[in-house]
FIKE-360462 format. One record per atom (N, C-alpha, C): residue number from 1; atom name; x, y, z. Coordinates in pm, 1 decimal. Each point is the difference from the previous one (the first is absolute). Example, Ala and Ser with C-alpha at 12.3 -4.5 7.8 and 13.67 -1.06 7.14 Angstrom:
nr|atom|X|Y|Z
1|N|1319.0|-569.0|780.0 .
1|CA|-89.0|119.0|0.0 .
1|C|90.0|120.0|0.0 .
2|N|-35.0|105.0|-72.0 .
2|CA|82.0|119.0|6.0 .
2|C|-77.0|109.0|73.0 .
END
This chain:
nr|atom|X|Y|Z
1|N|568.5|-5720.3|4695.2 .
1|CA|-140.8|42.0|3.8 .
1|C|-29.5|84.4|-122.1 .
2|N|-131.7|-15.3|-42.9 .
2|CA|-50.1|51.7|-137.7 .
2|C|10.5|193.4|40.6 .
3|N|62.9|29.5|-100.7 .
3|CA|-44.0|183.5|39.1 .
3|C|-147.9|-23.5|-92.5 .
4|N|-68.2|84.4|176.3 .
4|CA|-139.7|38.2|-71.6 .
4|C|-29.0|127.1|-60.7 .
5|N|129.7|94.7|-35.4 .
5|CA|-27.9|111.5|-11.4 .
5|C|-48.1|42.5|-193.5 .
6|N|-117.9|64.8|-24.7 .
6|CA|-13.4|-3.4|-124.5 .
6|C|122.8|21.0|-95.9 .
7|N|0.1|-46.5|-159.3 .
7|CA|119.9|3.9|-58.9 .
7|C|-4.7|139.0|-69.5 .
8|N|141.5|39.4|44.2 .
8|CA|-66.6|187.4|-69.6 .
8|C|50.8|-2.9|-134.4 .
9|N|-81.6|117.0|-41.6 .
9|CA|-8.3|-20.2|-196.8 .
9|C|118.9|101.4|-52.6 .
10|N|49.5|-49.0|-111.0 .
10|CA|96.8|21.1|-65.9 .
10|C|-14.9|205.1|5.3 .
11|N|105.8|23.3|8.6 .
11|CA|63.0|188.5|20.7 .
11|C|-73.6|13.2|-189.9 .
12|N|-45.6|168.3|13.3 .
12|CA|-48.2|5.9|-121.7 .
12|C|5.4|147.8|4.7 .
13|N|63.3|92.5|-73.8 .
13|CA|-51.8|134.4|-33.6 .
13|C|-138.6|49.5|18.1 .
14|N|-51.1|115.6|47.4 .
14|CA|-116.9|55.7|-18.8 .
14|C|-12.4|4.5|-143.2 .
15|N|-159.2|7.4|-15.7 .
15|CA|-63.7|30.9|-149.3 .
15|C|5.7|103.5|-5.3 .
16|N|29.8|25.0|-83.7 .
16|CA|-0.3|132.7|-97.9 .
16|C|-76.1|72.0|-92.7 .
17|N|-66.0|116.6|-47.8 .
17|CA|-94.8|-1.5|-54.9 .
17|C|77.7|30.5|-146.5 .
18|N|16.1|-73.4|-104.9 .
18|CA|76.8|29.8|-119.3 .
18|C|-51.4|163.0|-90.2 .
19|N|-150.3|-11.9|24.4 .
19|CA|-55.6|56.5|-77.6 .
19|C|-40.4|148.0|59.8 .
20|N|59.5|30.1|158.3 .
20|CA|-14.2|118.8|54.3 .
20|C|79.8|100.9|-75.5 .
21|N|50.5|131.2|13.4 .
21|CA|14.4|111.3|-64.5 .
21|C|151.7|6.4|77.6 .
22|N|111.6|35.5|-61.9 .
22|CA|107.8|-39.6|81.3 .
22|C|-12.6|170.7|69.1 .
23|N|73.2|16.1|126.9 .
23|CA|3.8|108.1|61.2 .
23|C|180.0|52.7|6.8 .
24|N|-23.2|110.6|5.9 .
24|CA|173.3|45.9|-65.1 .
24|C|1.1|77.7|223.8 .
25|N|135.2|60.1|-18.0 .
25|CA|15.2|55.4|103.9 .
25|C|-21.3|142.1|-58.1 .
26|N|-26.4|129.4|59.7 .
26|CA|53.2|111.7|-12.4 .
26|C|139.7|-9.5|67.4 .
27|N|94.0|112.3|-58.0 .
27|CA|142.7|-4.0|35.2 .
27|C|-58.9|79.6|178.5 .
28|N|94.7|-67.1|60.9 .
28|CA|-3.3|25.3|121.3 .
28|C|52.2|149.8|49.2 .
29|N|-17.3|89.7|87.8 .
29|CA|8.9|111.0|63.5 .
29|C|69.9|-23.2|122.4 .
30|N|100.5|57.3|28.0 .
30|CA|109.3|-29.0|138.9 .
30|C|-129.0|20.2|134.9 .
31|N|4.6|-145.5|93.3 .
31|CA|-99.2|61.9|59.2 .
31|C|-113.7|-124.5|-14.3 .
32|N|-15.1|-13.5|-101.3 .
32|CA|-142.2|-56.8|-30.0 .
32|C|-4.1|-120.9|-65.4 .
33|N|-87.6|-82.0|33.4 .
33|CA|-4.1|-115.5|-93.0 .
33|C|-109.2|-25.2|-135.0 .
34|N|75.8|-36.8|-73.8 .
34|CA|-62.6|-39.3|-133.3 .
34|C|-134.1|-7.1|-27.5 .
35|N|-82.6|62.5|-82.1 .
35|CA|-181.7|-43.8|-18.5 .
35|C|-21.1|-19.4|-72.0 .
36|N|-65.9|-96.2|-35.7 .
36|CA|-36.3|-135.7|-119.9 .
36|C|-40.6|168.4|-58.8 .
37|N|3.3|-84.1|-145.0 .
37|CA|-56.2|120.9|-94.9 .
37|C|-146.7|-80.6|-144.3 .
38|N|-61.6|10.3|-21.3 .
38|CA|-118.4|-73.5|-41.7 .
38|C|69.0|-12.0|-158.9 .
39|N|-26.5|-126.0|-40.5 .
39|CA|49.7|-6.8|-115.9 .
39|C|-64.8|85.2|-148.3 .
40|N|-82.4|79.1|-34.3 .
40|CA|-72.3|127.5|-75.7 .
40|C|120.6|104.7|43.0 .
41|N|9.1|34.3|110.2 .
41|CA|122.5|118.4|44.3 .
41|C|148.8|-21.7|-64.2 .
42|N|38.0|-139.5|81.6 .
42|CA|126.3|-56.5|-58.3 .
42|C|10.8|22.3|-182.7 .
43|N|-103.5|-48.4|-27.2 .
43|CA|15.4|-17.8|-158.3 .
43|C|39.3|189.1|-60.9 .
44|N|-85.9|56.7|51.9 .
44|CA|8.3|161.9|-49.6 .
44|C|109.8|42.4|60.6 .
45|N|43.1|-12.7|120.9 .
45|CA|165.8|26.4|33.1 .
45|C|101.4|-51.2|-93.0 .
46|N|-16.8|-135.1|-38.4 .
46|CA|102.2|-114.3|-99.3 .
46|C|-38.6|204.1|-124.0 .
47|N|-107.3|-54.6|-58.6 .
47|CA|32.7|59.3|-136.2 .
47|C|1.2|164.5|23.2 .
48|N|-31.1|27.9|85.0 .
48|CA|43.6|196.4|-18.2 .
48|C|157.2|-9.5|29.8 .
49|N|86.0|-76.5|75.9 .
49|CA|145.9|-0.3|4.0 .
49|C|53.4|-51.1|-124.5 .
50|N|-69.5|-88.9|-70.0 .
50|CA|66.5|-93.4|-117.6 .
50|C|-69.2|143.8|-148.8 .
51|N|-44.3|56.0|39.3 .
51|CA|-8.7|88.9|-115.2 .
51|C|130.5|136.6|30.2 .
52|N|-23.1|12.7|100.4 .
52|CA|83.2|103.4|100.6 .
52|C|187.9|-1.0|-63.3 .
53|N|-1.7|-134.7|53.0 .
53|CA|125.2|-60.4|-50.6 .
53|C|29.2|-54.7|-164.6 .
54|N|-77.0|-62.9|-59.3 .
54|CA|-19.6|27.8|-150.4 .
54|C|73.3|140.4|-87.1 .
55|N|-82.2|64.7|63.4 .
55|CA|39.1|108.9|-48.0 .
55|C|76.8|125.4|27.6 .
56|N|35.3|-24.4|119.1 .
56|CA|133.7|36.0|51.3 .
56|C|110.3|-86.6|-61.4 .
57|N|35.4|-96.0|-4.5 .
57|CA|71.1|-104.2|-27.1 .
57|C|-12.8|-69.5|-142.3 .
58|N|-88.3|21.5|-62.6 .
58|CA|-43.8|-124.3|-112.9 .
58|C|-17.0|-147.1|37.6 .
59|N|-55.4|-57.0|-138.4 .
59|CA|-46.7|-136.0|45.7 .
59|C|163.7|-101.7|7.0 .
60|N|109.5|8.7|-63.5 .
60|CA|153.8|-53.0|51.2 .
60|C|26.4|-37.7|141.4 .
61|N|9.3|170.5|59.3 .
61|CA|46.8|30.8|49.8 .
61|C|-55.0|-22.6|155.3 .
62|N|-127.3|11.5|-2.3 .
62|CA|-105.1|-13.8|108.6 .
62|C|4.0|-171.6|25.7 .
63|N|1.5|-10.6|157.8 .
63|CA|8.5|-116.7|41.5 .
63|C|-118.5|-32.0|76.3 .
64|N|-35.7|-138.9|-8.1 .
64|CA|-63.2|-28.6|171.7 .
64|C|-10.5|28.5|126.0 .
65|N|125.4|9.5|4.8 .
65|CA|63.5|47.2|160.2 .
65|C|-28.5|109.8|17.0 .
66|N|28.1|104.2|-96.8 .
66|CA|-38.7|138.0|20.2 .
66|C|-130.6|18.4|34.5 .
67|N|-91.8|-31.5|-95.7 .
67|CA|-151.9|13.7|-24.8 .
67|C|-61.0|-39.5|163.0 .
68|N|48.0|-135.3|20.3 .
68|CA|-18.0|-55.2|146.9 .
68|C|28.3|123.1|128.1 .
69|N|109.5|13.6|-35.2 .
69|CA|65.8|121.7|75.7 .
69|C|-95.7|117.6|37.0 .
70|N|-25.6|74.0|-138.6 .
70|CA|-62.5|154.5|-0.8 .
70|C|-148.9|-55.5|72.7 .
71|N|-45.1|-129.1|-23.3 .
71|CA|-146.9|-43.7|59.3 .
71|C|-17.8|-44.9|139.3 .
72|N|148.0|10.5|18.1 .
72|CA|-0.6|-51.0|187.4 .
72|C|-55.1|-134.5|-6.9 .
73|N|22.6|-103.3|-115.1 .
73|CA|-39.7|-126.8|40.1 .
73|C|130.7|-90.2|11.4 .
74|N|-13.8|-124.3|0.6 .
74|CA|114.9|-120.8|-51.7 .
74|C|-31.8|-20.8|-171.1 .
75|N|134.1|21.2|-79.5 .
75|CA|7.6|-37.2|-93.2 .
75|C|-67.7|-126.5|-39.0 .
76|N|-11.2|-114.0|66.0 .
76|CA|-86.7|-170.2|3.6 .
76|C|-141.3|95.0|-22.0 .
77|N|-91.0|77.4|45.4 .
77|CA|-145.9|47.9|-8.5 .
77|C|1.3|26.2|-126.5 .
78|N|125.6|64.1|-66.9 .
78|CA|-20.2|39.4|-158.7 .
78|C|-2.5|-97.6|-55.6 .
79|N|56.6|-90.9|-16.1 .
79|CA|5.1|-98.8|-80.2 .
79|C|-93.6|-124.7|16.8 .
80|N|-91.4|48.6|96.7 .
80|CA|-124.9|-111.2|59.1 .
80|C|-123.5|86.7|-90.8 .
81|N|45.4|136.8|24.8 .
81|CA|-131.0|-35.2|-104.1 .
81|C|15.6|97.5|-140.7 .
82|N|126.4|17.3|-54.5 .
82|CA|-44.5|2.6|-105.8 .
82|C|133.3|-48.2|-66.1 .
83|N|97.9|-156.0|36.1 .
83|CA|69.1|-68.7|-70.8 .
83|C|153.9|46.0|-28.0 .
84|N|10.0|95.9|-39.6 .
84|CA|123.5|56.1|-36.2 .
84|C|1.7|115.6|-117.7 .
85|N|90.4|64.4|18.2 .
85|CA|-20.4|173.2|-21.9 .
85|C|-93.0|35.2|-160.6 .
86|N|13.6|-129.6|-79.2 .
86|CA|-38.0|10.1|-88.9 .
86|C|-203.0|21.8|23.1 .
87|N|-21.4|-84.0|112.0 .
87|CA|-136.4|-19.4|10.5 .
87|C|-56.2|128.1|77.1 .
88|N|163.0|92.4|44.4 .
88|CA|-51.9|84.4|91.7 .
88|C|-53.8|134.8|-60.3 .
89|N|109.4|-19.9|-124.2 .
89|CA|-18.9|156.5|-104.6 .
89|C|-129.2|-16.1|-38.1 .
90|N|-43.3|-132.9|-58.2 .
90|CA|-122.3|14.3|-109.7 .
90|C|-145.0|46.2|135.6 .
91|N|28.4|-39.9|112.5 .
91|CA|-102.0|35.2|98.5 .
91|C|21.7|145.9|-2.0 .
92|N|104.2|81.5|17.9 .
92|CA|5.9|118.7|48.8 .
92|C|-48.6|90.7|-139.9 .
93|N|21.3|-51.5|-118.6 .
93|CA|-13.9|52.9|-106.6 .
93|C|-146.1|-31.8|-58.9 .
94|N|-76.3|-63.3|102.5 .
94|CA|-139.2|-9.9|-65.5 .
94|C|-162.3|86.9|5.6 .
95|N|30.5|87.7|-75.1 .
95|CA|-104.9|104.1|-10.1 .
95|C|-81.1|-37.0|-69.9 .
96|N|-165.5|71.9|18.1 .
96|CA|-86.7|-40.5|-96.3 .
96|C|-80.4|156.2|16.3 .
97|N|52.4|116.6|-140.8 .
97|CA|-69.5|73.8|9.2 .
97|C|-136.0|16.2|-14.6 .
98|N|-80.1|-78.3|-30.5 .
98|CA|-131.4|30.4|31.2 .
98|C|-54.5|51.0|-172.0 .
99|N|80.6|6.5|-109.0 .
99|CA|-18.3|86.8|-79.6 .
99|C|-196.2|6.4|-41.6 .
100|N|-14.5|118.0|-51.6 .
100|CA|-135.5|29.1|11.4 .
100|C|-51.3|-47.7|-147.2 .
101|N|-146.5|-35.3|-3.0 .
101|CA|-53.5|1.3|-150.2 .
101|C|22.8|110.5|-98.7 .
102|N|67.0|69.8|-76.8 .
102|CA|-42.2|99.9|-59.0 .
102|C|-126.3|13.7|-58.3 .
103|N|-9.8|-169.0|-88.3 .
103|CA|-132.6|-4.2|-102.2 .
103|C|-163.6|88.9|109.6 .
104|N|24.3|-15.7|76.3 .
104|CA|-81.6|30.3|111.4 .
104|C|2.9|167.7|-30.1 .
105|N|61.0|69.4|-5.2 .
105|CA|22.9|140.2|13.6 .
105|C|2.7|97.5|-122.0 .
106|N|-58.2|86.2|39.0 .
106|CA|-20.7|109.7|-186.5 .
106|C|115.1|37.3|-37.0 .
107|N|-7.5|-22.0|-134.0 .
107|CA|153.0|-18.5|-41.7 .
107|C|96.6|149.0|-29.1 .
108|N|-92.7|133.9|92.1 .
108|CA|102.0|93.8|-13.5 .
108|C|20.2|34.1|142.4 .
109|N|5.2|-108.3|95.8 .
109|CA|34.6|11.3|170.3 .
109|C|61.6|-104.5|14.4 .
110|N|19.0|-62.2|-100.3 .
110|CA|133.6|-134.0|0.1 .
110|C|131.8|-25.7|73.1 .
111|N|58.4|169.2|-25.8 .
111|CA|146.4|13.9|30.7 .
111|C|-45.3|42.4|134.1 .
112|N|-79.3|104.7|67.7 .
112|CA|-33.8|30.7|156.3 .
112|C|-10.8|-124.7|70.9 .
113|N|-94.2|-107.6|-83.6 .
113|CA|-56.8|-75.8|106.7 .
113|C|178.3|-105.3|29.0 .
114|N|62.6|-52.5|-95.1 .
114|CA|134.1|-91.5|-13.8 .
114|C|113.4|104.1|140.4 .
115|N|-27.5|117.1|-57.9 .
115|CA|129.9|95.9|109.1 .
115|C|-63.1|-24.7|153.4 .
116|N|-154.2|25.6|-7.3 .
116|CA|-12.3|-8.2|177.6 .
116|C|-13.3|-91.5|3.8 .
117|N|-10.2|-118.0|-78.6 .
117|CA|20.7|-161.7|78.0 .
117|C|148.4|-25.6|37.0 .
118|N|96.3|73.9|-51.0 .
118|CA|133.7|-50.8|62.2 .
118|C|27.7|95.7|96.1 .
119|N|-81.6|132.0|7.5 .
119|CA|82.8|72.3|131.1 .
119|C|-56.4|-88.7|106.3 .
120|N|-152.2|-1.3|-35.3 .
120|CA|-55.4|-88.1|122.1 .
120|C|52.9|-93.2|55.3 .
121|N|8.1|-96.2|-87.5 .
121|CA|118.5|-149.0|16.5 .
121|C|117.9|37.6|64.0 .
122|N|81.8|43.2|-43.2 .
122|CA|147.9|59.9|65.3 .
122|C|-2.8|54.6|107.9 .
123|N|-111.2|81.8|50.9 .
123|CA|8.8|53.5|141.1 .
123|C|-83.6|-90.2|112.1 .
124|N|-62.5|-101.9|-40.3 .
124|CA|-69.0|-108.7|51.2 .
124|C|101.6|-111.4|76.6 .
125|N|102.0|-33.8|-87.0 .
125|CA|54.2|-151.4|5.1 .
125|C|138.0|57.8|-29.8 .
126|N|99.4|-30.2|80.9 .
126|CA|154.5|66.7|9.6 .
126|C|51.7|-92.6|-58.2 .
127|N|-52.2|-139.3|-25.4 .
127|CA|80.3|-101.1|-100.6 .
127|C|95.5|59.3|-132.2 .
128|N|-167.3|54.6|-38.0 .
128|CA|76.5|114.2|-135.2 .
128|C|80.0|60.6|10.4 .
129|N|29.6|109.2|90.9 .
129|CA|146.4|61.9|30.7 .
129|C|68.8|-73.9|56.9 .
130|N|19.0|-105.2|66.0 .
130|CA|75.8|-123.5|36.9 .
130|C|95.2|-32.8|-146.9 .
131|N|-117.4|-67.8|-97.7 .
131|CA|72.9|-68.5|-118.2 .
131|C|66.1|99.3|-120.0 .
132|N|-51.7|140.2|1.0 .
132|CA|35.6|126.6|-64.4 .
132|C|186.3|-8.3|21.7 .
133|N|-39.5|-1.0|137.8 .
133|CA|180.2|35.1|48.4 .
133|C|123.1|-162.5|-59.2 .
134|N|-100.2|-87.8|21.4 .
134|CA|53.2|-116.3|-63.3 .
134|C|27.5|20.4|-133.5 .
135|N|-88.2|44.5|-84.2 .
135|CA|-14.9|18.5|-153.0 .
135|C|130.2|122.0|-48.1 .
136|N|39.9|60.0|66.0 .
136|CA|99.1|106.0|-30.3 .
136|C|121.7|-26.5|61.8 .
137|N|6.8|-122.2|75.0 .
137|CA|143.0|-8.7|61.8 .
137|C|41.1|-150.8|-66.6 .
138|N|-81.7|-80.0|-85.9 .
138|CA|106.8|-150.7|-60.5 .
138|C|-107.8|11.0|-39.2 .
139|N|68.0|-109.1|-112.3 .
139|CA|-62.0|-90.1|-117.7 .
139|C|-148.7|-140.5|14.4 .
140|N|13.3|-65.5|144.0 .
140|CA|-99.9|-22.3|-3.6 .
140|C|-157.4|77.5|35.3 .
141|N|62.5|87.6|92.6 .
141|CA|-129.8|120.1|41.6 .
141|C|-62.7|11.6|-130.6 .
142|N|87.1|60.5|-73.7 .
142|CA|-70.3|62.9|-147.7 .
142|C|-61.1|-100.3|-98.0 .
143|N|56.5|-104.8|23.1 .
143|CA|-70.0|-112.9|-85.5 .
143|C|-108.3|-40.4|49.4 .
144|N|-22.7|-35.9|151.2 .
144|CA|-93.4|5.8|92.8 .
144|C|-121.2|80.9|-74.4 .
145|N|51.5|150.0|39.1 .
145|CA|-121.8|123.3|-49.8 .
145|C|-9.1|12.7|-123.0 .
146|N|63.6|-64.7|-151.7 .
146|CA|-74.2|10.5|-69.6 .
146|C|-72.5|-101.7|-55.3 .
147|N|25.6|-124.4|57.7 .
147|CA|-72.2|-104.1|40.0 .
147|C|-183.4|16.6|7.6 .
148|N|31.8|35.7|134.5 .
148|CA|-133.9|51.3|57.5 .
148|C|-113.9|90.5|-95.2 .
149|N|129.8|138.2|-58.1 .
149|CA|-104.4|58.9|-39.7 .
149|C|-61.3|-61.1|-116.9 .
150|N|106.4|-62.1|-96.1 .
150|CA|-67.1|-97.2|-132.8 .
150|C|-110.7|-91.1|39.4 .
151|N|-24.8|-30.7|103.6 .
151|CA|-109.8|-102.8|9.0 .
151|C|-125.1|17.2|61.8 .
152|N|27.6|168.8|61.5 .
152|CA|-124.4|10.4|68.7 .
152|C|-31.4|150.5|-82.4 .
153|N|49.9|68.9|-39.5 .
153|CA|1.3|148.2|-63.4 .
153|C|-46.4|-37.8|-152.8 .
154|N|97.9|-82.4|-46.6 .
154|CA|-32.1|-37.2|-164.3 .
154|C|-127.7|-20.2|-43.0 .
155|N|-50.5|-101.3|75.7 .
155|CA|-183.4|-15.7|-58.3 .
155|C|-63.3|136.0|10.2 .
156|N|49.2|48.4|109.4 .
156|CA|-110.9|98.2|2.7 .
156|C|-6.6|151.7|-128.8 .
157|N|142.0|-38.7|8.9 .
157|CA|32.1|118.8|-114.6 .
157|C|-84.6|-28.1|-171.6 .
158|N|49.2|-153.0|17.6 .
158|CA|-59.3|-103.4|-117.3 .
158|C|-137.0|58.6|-6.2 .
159|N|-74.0|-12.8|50.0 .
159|CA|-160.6|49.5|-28.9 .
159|C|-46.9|89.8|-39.1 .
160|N|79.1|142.5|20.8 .
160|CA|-28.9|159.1|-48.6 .
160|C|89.1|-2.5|-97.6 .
161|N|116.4|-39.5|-32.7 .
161|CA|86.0|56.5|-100.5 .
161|C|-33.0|21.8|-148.8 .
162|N|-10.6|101.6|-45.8 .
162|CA|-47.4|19.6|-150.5 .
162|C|36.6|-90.0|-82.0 .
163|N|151.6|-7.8|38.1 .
163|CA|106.1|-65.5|-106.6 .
163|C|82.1|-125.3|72.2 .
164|N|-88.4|-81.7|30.6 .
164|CA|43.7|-161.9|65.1 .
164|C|143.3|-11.4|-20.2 .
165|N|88.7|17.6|-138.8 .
165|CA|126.7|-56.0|33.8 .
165|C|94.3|79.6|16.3 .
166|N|-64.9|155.1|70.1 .
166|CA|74.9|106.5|96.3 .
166|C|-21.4|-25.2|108.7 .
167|N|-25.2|-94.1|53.8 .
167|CA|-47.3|-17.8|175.1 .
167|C|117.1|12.7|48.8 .
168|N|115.3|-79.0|-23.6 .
168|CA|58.1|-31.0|68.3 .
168|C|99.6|126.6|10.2 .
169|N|1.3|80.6|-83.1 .
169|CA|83.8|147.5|-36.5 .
169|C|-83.6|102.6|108.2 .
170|N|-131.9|-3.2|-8.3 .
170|CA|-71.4|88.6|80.6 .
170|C|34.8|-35.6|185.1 .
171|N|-36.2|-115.8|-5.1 .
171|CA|-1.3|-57.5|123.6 .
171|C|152.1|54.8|53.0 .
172|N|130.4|-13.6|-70.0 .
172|CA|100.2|44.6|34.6 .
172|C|15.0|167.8|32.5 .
173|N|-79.2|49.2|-61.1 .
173|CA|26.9|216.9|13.9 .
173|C|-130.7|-2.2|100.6 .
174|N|-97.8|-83.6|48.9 .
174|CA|-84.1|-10.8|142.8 .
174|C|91.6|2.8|93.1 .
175|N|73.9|-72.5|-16.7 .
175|CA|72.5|-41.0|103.3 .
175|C|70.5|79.0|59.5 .
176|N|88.7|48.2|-163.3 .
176|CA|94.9|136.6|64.0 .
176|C|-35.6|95.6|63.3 .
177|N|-139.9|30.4|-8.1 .
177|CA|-11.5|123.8|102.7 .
177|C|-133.3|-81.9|68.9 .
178|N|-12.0|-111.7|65.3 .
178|CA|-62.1|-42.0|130.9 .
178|C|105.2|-6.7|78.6 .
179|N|87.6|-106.7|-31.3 .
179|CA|105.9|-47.6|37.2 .
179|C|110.2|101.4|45.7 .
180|N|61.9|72.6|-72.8 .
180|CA|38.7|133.6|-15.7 .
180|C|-43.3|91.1|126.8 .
181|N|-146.6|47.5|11.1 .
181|CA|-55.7|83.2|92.6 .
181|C|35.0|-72.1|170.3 .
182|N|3.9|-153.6|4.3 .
182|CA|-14.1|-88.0|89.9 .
182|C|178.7|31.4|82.3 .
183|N|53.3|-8.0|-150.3 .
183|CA|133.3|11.9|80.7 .
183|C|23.5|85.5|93.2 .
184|N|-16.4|121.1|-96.4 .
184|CA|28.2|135.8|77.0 .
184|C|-107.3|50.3|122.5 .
185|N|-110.1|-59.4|31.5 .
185|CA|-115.7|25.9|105.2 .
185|C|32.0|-80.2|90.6 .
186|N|16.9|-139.6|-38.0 .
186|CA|-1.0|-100.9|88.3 .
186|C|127.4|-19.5|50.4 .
187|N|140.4|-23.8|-61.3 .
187|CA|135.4|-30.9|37.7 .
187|C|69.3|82.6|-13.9 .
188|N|-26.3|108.7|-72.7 .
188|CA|140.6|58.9|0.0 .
188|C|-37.6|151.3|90.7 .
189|N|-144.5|27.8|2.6 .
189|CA|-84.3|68.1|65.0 .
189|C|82.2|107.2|25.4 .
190|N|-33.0|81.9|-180.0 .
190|CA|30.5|108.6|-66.3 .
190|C|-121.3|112.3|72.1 .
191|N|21.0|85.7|74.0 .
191|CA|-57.4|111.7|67.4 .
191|C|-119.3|10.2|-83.5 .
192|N|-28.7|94.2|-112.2 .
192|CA|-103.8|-1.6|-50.0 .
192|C|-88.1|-97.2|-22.0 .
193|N|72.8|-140.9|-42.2 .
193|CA|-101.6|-72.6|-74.7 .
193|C|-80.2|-21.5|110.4 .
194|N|66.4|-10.3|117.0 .
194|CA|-49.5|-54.6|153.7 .
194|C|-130.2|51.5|62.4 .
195|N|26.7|126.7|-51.2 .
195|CA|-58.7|133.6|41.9 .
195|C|-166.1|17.8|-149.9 .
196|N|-11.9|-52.4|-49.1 .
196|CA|-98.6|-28.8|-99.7 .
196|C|-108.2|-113.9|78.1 .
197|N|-116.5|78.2|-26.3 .
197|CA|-115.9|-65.7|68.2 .
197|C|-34.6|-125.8|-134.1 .
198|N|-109.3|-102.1|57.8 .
198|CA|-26.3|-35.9|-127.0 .
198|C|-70.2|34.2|-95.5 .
199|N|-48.5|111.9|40.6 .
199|CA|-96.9|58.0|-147.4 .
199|C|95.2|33.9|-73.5 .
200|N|118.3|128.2|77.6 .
200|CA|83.3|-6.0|-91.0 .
200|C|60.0|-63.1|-131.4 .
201|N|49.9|-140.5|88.8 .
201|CA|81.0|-69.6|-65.8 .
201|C|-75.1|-65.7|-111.0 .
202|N|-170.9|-19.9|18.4 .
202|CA|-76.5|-41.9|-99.7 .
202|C|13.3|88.3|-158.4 .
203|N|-31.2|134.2|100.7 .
203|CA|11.2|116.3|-138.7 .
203|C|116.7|28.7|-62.6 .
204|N|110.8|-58.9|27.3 .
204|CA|89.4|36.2|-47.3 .
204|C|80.5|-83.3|-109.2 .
205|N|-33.8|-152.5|58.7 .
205|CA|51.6|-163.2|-74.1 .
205|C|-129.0|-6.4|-105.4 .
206|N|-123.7|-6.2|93.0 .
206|CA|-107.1|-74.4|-91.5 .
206|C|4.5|50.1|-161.4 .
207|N|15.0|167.0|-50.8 .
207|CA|11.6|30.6|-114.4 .
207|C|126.9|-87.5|-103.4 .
208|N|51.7|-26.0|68.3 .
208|CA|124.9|-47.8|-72.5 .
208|C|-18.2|-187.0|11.9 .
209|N|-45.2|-59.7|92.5 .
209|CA|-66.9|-126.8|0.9 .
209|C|-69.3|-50.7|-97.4 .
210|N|-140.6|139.6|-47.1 .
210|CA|-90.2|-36.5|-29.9 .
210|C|47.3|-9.1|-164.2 .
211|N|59.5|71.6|-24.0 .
211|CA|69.3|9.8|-100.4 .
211|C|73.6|-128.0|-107.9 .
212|N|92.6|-63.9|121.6 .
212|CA|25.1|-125.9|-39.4 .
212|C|-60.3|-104.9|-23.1 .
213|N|-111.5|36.8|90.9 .
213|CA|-91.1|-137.8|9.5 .
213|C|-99.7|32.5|-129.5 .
214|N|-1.1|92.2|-63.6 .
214|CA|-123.1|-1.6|-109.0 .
214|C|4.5|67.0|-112.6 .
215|N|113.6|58.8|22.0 .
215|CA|22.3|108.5|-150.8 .
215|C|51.2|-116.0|-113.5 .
216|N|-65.8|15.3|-73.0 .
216|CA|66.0|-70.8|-155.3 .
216|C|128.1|17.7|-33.7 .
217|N|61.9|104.5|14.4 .
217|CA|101.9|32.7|-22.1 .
217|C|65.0|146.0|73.8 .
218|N|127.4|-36.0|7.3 .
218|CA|97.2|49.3|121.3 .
218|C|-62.2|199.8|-64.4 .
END
C-alpha cells in the first residue's frame, strides 16, 4: 500500500544572521551564568585589555590569549573582529587628537591655546594614556606615537612656523614638554604635576610653547 504520509524535507541548519554583531560572553562569576555582552562593550573591553597588556608586556610579548583573558572573552571574539594581533594593535593605537586650527587664533595665545588642547584631550579619552604607556615600554608603541604625532601635529605646526624648515625641530621640543608633562601627570603621576590645576599647567608650559612655536630664533 502507497504511504500517504507527506515526504519530509531534507534536515537543514537554522539561518543565521551573518551580518548581526557577534556577542562575546562576560567571564562567568561562581554562581552565575554568563550575559551576552553587546558588541560596542566587547570591542572597548578587547582594546582597554590589549592596550593594558601592550604595555605591560610589549607588542612581542603580548598575546591573544592574554588580551582575551584580561577581557573575560574567548580568544575566537578577538580574532573575529579585529583578525590577528597585528589588526589588534593598530585598533588599540588609534587616536585622533582633534588638533586645533592655530591659523584661527592670535598669534601671541598660540602656545596657551595648543597646551589646553592636550590637557583637555588627555583627560577626556584614556586611549592617550593607554598608548603613552605603550610608547615608553617597546619599539612599536613609540613608532606608533610618533607616527601619529607627524601626521596630525605637523600640519598644524606647518602653518604658524616662522621658519618652515624648523618645523620639524620645533614640533620635537613641543613635544618634550607636552609629552613630557603627560608622562609625569598622567602615568607616572608625579605628586605635584598631579596636583596642578589647568590654569596652572597653562601658565606654566604655554610660555615656553609659545616660544617654540614662533620665536625666530631659539
Amino acid at each position: 500500500m502507497a504511504d500517504s504520509r507527506p515526504p519530509t524535507s531534507p534536515s537543514r541548519a537554522p539561518d543565521v544572521d551573518l551580518d548581526a554583531p557577534p556577542v562575546a560572553a562576560e567571564a562567568p562569576h561562581a554562581g552565575a551564568h554568563p550575559r551576552p555582552r553587546r558588541s560596542a562593550a566587547t570591542r572597548a573591553a578587547i582594546l582597554a585589555a590589549a592596550r593594558d597588556r601592550f604595555a605591560a608586556d610589549g607588542y612581542e610579548r603580548a598575546t591573544i590569549r592574554a588580551i582575551a583573558r584580561d577581557a573575560g572573552i574567548d580568544p575566537s571574539m578577538v580574532m573575529r573582529y579585529y583578525g590577528n594581533k597585528e589588526g589588534l594593535f593598530a585598533a588599540a593605537s588609534e587616536i585622533d587628537l582633534r588638533a586645533p586650527d592655530l591659523t584661527q587664533v592670535p598669534p601671541d595665545e598660540v602656545g596657551a591655546r595648543l597646551v589646553r588642547h592636550f590637557i583637555e584631550r588627555w583627560e577626556g579619552d584614556e586611549t592617550l594614556t593607554g598608548m603613552m604607556r605603550v610608547g615608553v615600554t617597546n619599539a612599536a608603541g613609540a613608532e606608533r606615537m610618533r607616527g601619529i604625532f607627524a601626521e596630525q601635529i605637523g600640519p598644524v605646526l606647518d602653518a604658524v612656523c616662522p621658519v618652515p624648515e624648523e618645523s620639524a625641530t620645533r614640533a620635537a621640543l613641543i613635544a618634550s614638554q607636552i609629552l613630557g608633562m603627560a608622562l609625569c601627570r598622567y602615568v607616572l603621576h608625579v605628586p605635584p604635576a598631579v596636583a596642578l590645576t589647568h590654569d596652572e599647567l597653562v601658565a606654566w608650559l604655554a610660555p615656553t610653547v609659545q616660544r617654540y612655536l614662533t620665536a625666530e630664533r631659539p
